[in-house]
C-alpha positions as CSV (number, residue, x, y, z in Angstrom):
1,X,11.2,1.3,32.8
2,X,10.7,2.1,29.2
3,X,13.7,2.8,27.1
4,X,13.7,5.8,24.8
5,X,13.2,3.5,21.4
6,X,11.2,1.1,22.6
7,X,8.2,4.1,23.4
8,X,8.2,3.9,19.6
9,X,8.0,0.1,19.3
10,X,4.8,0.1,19.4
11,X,4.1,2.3,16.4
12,X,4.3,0.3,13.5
13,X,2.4,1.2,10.5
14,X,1.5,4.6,13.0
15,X,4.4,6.3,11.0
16,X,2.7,6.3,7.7
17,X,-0.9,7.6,8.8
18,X,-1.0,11.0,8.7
19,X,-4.3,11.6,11.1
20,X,-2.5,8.4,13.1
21,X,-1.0,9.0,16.8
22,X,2.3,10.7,15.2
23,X,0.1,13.6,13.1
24,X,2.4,16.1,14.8
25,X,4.7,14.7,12.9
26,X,3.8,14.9,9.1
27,X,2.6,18.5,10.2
28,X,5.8,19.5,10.5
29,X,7.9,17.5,8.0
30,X,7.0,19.2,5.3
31,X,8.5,22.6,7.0
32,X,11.2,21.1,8.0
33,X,12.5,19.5,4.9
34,X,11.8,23.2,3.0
35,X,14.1,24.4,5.5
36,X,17.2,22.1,5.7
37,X,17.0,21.1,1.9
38,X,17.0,25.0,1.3
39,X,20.6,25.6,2.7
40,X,21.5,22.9,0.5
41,X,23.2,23.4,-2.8
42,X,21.2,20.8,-5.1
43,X,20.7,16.9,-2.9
44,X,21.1,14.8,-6.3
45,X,23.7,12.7,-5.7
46,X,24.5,13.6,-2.1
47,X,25.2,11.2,0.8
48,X,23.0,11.8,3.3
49,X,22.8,10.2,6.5
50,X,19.1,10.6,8.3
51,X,20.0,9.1,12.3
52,X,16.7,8.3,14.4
53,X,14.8,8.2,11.3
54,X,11.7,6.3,12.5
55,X,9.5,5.1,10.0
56,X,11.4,7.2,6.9
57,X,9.0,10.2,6.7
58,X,12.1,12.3,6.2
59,X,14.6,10.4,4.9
60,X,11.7,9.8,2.1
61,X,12.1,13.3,1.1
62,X,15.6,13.3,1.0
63,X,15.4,10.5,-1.6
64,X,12.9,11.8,-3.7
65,X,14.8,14.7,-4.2
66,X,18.0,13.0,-5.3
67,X,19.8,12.1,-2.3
68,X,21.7,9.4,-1.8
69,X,20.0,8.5,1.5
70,X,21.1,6.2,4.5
71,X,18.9,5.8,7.8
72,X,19.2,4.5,10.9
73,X,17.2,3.7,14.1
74,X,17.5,1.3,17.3
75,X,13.2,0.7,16.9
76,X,12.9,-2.6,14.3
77,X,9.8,-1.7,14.0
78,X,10.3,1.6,12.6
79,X,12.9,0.5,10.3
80,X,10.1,-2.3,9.3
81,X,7.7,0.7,8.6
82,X,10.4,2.3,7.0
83,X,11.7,-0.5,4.5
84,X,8.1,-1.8,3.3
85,X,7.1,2.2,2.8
86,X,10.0,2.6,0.8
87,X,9.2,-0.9,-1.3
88,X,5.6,0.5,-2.1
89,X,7.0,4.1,-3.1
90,X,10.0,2.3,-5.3
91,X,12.5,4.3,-3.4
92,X,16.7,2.9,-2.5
93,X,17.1,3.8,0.7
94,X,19.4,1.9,3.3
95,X,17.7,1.4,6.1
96,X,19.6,-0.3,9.0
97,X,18.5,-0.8,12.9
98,X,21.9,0.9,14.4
99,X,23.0,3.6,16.4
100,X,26.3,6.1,16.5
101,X,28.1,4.1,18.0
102,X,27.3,1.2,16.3
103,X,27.2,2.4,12.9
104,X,30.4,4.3,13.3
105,X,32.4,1.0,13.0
106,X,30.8,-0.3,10.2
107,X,31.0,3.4,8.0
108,X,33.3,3.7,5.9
109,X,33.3,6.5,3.8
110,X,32.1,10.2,5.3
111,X,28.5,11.8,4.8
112,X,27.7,15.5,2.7
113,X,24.8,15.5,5.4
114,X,23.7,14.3,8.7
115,X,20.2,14.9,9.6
116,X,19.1,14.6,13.4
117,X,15.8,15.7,13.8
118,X,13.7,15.1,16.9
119,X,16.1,12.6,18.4
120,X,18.6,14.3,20.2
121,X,15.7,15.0,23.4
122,X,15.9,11.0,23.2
123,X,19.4,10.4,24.0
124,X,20.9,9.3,26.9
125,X,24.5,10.3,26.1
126,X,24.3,13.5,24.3
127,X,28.3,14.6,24.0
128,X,29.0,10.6,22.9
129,X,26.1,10.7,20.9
130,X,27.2,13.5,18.7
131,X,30.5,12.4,19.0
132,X,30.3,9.4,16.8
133,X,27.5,10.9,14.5
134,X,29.7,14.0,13.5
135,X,32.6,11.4,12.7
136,X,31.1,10.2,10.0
137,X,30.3,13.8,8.5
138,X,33.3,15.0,5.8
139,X,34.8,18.0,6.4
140,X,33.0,21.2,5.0
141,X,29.1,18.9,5.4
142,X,26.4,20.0,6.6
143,X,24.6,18.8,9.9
144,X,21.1,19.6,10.5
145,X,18.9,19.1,13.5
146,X,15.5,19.8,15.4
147,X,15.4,19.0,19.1
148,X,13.2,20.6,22.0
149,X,14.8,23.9,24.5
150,X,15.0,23.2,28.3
151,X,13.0,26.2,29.3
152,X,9.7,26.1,31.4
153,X,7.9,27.3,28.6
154,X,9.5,24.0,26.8
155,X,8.0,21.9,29.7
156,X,4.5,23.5,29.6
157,X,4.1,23.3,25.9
158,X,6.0,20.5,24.7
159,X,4.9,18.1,27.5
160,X,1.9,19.5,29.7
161,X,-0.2,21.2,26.6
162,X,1.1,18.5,23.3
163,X,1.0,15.5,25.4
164,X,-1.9,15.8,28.1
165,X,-4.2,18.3,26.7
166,X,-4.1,18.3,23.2
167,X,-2.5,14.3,22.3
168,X,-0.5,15.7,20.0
169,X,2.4,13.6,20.8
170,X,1.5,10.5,22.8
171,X,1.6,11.0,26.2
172,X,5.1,9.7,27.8
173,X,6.9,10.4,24.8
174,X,9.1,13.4,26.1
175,X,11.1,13.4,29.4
176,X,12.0,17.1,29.9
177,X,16.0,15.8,32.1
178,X,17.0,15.2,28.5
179,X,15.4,18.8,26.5
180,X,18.7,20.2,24.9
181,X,19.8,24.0,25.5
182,X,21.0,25.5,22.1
183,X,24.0,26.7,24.4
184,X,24.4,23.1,25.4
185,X,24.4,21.6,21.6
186,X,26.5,24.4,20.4
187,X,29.5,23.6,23.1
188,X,29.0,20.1,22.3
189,X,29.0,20.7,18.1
190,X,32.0,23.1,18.8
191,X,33.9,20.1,20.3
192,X,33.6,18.3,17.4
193,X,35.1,20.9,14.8
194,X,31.1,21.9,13.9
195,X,29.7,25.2,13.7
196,X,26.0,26.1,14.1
197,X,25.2,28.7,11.0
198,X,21.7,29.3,11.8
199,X,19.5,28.8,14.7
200,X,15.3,28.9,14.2
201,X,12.4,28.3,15.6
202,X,9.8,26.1,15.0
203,X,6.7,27.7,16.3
204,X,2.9,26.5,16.8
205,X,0.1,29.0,15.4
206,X,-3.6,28.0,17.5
207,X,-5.6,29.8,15.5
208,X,-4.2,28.2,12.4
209,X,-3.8,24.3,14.0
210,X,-0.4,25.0,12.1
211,X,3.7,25.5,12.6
212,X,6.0,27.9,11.3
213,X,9.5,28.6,11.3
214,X,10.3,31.7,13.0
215,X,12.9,33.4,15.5
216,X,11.5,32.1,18.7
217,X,13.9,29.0,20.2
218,X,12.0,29.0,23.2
219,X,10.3,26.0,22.7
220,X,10.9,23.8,19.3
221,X,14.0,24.9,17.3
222,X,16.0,23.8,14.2
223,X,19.2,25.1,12.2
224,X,22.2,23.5,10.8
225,X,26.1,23.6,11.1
226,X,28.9,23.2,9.4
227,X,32.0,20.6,10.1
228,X,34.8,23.3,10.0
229,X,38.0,20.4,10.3
């Protein structure tokens, strides 16, 4: 059976090309660094910590805008993507092949900002998951994320329409058991002194091939918390 990272193993250089097998993704990185770097109150100098960060298409942004940027990933080959697209773009970022709970030991000073974005509906342990990633975030930071719903709609969508009709995602990427319930993350963030402050939607327009951020959850949705203690 294939593990969660290695389905991205075989991506490689895949990251970087925009009309590659991941479009979906620079379609919606743009939106979704406008969005989180909005609710922020200037990045420059900011420790940022991007976890799951594949091949650096968001940490990237981070950077450029003055972050201080750290990313991690279990996939060496997205972290090889990562470092060599960060060598051609002159661009310090710390890339590391590490997870959570691996990382977690090694940390040892506290993050402004944890990004999680389209990872956590790859975990297999959700509550430890978020456990050792919120850890490392300092009191009063900010944690963004962007995960998938568990709804039908979610399962028609994300996985029957994006994945076997359209290829927007490579077929096999998803598994629907491990879609997260807003309900579910915001228990599990509440746990861990973390407060969700906004909740969105990510949306896809057909007749503009395009997404937006909007108030439907249903399917894709985004937001960001706040570590409270």
């Amino acid at each position: 059976m294939t593990t969660e990272s290695e389905k991205f193993e075989k991506y490689g250089q895949e990251w970087w090309n925009p009309a590659g097998k991941l479009f979906s993704l620079h379609r919606i990185n743009p939106l979704r660094f406008d969005y989180f770097s909005a609710k922020i109150d200037g990045l420059g100098g900011k420790r940022l910590l991007d976890i799951g960060c594949g091949g650096g298409l968001l940490a990237e942004r981070f950077a450029n805008a003055g972050a201080i940027v750290t990313g991690i990933d279990l996939s060496p080959v997205a972290i090889d993507a990562a470092k060599r697209h960060a060598a051609e773009t002159g661009l310090q970022i710390d890339y590391k092949v590490s997870s959570p709970p691996q990382f977690v030991t090694q940390n040892t000073e506290p993050f402004d900002i944890i990004v999680c974005a389209e990872v956590l509906e790859h975990v297999d342990d959700l509550r430890g998951f978020l456990r050792d990633a919120l850890s490392m975030l300092k009191p009063g930071g900010l944690f963004f994320f962007g995960t998938i719903n568990k709804t039908m709609k979610a399962r028609l969508l994300a996985l029957f329409v994006a994945e076997d009709l359209l290829n927007m995602v490579p077929k096999g990427t998803h598994d629907y058991n491990r879609f997260v319930k807003p309900s579910i993350l915001k228990l599990i963030l509440e746990e861990n002194g973390v407060e969700i402050v906004e909740l969105k939607g990510m949306t896809y327009d057909p007749l503009k091939l395009e997404f937006k951020i909007s108030n439907d959850t249903s399917v894709n949705y985004l937001g960001y918390a706040r570590k409270t203690k």
